[in-house]
N, C-alpha and C positions, 0 to 999 in steps of 0.2 A: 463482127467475126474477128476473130485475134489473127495477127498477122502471122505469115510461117513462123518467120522468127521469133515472135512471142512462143510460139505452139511448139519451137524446137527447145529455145529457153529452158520452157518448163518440164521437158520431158529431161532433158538433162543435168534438171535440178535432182529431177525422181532418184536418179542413178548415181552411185558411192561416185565418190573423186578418183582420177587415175582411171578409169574406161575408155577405151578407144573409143570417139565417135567417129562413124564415118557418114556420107551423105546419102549411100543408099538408105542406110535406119530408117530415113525419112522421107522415102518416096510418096508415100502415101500423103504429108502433109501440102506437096506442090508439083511448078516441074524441077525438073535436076536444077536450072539458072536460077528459080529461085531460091534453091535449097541453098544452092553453093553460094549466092551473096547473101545469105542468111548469115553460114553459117563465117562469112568472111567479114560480117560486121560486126559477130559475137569474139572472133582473133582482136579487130581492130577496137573492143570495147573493153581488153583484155579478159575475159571469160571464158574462152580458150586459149590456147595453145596449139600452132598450127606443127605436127610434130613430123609430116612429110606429105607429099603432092595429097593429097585427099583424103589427110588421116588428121585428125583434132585429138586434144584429151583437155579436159580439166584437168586440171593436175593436182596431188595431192601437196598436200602443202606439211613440210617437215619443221621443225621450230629452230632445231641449226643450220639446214643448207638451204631452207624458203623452197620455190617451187620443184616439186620431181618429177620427171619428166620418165614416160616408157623409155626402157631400152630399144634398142634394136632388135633383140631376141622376140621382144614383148610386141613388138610391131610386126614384126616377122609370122609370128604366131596369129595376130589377128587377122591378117591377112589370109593366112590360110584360113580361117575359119567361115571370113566373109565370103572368100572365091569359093567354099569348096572343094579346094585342092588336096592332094598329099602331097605331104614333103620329106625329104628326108635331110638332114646335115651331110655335107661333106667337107671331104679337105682341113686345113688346118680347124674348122670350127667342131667338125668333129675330136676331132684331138682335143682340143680343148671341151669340150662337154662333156669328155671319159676320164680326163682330169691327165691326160699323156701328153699334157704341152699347159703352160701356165700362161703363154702367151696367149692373148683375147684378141683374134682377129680385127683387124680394122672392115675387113669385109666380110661377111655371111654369105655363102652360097650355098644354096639351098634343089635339091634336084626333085625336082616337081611334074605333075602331069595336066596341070596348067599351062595356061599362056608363060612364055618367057619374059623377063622384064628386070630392070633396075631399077632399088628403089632407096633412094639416099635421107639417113635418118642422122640429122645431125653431122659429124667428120665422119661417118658410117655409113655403106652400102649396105643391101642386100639383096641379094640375085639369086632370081629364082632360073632355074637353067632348068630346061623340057630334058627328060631321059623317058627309056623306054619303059611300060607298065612292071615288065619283067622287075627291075629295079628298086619297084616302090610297093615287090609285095614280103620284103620282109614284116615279120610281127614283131617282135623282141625289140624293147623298146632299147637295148642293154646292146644285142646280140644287129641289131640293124646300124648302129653307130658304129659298132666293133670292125664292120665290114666295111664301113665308108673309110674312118679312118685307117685299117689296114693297108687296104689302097691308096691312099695317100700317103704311107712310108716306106710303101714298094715291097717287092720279094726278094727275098735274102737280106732287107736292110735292117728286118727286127729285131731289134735288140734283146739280150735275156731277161732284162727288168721290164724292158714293152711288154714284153711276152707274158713273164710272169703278171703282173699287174692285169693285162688283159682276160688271161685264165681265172683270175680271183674275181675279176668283173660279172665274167659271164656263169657263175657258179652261181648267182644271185638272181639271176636270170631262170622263165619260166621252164621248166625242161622240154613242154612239147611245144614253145615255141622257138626253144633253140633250134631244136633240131630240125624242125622247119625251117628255120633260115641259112642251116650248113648247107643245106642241100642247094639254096639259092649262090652261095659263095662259091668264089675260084677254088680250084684245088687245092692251091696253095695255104689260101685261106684255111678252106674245112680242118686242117692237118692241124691248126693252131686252135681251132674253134672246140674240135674234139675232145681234146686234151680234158674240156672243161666238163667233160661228160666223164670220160675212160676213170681218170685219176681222180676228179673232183665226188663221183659218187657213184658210192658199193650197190 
């Protein structure tokens, strides 16, 4: 019989380069102790890439920078997929993903209905903070960022090019998801949110 590690090997041959492996994948192959010094001698054999506490990749391999390693974003992402969770961006990362700050967060904070945790990828955190359900039922994939980062540059601090920029955002946006999510927003917010409805379409 092939060892875990042989039997994790080969499954991770199966699979493109650049996939997150994590160790649940492969519960079924042992227990968790042996999964995890499987897959800690496939790090030490260099055939991974240990990319944060219980996250691996093969990593794709580029011809001018050699190995590519997931972002943070990219790890961020898997993680919700493996927990199960929602999340949402906040704070400066939201600004940055709507493209209203050029600055790229050193840290991710992510508000989730998940366990809370920190998880450091690289010089990069990411943190998922617990908020309430309320919070995590916008739809609008457009109009749910708009709201996190609104909140993050406060009331009365919006500037006319925020502003504007924001309203052109959300005109691209689904309309009965938008409007579904005004109604989750401050007031303050909705006022700005609107706009993208009233003026943006006849």
């Amino acid at each position: 019989m092939e060892s875990v590690e042989k039997q994790i090997e080969k499954s991770i041959k199966s699979k493109p380069r650049g996939v997150l492996i994590l160790p649940d994948d492969y519960l079924s192959y042992g227990s968790s102790d042996a999964i995890r010094k499987a897959l800690d001698r496939l790090e030490d054999k260099k055939y991974l890439v240990r990319v944060s506490q219980g996250i691996y990749v093969r990593p794709k391999i580029s011809k001018l920078i050699g190995s590519l390693i997931p972002t943070a974003e990219e790890v961020a992402e898997a993680i919700a997929k493996r927990d199960r969770i929602r999340t949402i961006p906040t704070g400066s990362y939201a600004l940055n993903a709507l493209g209203l700050s050029t600055q790229v967060p050193m840290n991710i904070v992510l508000l989730t209905d998940g366990s809370p945790r920190e998880i450091k990828v690289g010089r990069r955190k990411i943190k998922f903070k617990k908020t309430t359900p309320k919070n995590l039922l916008a739809k609008g994939k457009i109009s749910r960022l708009v709201i996190q980062a609104l909140k993050e540059i406060g009331n009365g601090k919006v500037s006319k090019v925020e502003e504007k920029k924001i309203i052109d955002l959300l005109r691209k946006e689904d309309e009965k998801d938008l409007k579904h999510d005004i109604s989750l927003a401050p007031v303050w917010i909705q006022k700005i949110m609107k706009q993208a409805l009233n003026d943006g379409k006849n």
